[in-house]
C-alpha positions in Angstrom: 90.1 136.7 112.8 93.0 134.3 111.8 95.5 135.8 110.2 97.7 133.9 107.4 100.8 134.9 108.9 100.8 133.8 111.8 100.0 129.9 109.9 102.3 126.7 111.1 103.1 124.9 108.0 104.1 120.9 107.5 105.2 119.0 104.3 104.6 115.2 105.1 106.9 113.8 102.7 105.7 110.2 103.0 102.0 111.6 102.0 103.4 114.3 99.6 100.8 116.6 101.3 101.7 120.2 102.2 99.5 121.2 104.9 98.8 124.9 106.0 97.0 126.2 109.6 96.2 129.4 110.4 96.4 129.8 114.5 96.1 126.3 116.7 93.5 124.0 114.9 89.8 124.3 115.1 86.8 122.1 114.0 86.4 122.6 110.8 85.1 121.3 107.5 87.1 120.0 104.0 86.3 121.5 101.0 88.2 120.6 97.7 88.7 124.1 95.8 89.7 121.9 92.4 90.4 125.3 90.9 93.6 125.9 93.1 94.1 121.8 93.2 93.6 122.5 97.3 91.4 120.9 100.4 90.6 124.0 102.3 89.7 124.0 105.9 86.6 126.1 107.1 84.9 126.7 110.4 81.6 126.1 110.0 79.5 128.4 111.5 81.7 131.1 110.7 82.6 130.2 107.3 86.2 131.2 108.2 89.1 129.9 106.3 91.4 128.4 108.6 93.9 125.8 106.8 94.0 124.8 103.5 96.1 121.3 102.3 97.6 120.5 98.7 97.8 116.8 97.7 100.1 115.5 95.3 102.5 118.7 96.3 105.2 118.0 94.0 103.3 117.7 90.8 101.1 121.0 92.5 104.1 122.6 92.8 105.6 122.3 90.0 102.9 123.6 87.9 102.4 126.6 90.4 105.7 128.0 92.0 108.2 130.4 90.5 111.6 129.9 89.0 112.8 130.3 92.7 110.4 127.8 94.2 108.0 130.4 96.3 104.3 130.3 95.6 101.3 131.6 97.2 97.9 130.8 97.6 95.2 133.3 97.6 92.3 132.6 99.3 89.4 134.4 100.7 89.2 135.2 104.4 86.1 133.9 104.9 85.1 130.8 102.1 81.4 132.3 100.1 78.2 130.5 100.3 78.3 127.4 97.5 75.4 127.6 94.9 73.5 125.1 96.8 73.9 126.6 100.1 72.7 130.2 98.9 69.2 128.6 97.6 68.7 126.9 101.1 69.5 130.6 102.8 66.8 132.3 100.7 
């Protein structure tokens, strides 16, 4: 299991991306979660969430850090079955 803190983190300024990893990089799978504004990463046979990445960063953050400038993002260890996925695993 990855565990979120031991994640390397990046801001590329010139993309105004923030990028998160959790462990070294894996194969993995993009899948915009528009209700965090977020791309998350996710290995796909395990369905494990391994990264996640935030466009648009300063707007993102703005809207979603404190009055000190920390945030968090909550997300789910392992990303759930989609609604179309869960008919095609009946």
């Amino acid at each position: 299991m990855r565990i979120a803190s031991e994640s390397l983190s990046h801001y590329d300024e010139a993309a105004d991306t923030y990028h998160c990893s959790y462990g070294a990089p894996v194969p993995a799978v993009t899948i915009h979660d528009v209700e965090r504004g977020l791309l998350v990463r996710v290995e796909p046979r395990s369905r494990q969430v391994v990264g996640f990445s935030i466009p648009q960063f300063k707007a993102w953050h703005a809207a979603n850090a404190d009055e000190s400038g920390e945030f968090e993002v909550d997300l789910p260890s392992v990303w759930p079955l989609g609604p179309d996925e869960a008919s095609e695993a009946e």
